[in-house]
N, C-alpha and C positions, 0 to 999 in steps of 0.2 A: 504494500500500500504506500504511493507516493503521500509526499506531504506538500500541499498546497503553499506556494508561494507568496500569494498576491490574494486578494478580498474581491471578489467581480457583486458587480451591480445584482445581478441573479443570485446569486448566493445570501446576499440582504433580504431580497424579497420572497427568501421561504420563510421569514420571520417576522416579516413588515411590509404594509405597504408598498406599492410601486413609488408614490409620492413622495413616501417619508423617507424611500431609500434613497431616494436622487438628492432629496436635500441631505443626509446623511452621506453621502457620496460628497456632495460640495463640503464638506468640514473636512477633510482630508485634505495634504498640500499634495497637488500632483494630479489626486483623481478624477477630477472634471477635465480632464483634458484626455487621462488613458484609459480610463473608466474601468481602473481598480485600484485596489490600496497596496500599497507597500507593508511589507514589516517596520523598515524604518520612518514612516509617515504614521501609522496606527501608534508605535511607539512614542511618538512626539507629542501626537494627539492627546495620550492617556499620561504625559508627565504633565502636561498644561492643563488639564481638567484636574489632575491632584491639589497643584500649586495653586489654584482656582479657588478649588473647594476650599482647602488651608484658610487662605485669604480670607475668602465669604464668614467661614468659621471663628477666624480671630476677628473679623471686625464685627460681627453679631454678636459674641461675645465681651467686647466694649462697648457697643451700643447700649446692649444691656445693662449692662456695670452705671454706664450714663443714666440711661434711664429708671435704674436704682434710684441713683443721686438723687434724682430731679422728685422720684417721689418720695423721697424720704423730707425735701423741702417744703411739697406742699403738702405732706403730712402734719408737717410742724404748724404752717402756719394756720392750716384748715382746725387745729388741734389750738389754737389761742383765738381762733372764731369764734368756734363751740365754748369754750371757756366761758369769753365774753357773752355770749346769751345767756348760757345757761345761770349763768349770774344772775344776768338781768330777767330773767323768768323767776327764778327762786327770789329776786327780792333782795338780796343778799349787794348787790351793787346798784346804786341808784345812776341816773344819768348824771349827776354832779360828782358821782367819785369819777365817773367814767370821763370827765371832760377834764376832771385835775390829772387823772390817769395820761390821757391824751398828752396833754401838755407837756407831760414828762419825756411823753416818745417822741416829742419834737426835737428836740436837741439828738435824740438818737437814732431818728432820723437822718439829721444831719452826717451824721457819725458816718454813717451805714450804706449812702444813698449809694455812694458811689461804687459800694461793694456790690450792692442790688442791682445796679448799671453794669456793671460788670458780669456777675453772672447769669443778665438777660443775654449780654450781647454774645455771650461765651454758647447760651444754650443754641442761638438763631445759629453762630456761626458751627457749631456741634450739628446741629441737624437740619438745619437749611443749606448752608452754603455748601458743607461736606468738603471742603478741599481736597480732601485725602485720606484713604484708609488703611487700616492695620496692615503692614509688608509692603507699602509704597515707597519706593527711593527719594529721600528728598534732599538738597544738597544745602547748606546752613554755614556762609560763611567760607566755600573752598572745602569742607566737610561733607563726606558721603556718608549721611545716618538710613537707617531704618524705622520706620511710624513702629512702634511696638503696640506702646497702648495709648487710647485715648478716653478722657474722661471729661466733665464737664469743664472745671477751673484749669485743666493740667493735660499735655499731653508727651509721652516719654518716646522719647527716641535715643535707639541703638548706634553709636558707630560702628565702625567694622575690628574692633576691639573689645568689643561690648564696653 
């Protein structure tokens, strides 16, 4: 029994569609032009869907981590909401402690604001802008680091020295 060299379009389609095999045909380098695969094209193919997944993997796993963060923050504050009603339902705080209260948080407001500014803009640019994800090259300076992890306030990169 010989051993099969190359992957032909026929041989896809005892498992798949005719459709899905021609576009699974076009993912191979080479194939749409000889109309079959190589061992070393298949090869290629399955170290770059590893490194893919890898990728997808770590940066789903930061996201997450982020998205911890962010609810543990509007845990807190959701958590001094409730506080403040539940007060003000039991009676227990009137709106004049609540307005000398207030006024105390003004100055720490101050304090704070621009911490608050900060980890708004940190989140939009975390999950809207997205610049880049976990095992992207990015260069800093004449410096070739690696994205490792990324978190809300913080994001860590690797040189090639770790």
């Amino acid at each position: 029994m010989a051993i099969a060299k190359y992957i032909y379009l026929e041989d896809l389609m005892r498992f798949i569609r005719e459709d899905e095999a021609s576009k699974t045909m076009s993912l191979f380098e080479g194939a749409a032009e000889t109309k079959r695969v190589k061992k070393a094209s298949l090869k290629n193919w399955v170290v770059n869907a590893l490194r893919e997944r890898k990728a997808l993997a770590l940066t789903l796993g930061d996201t997450k981590t982020a998205v911890n963060q962010l609810h543990h923050m509007v845990n807190a504050v959701m958590g001094i909401i409730i506080l403040v009603i539940w007060l003000l339902i039991l009676g227990i705080a009137t709106t004049q402690l609540l307005v000398v209260r207030s006024t105390q948080l003004l100055p720490v407001g101050f304090m704070f604001g621009n911490t608050c500014k900060m980890v708004f803009e940190a989140i939009i640019f975390l999950f809207v802008m997205h610049p880049f994800d976990v095992g992207d090259r990015c260069e800093m300076e004449g410096v070739q680091m690696v994205v490792e992890e990324m978190n809300i306030l913080t994001t860590v990169f690797l040189s090639f020295d770790n």
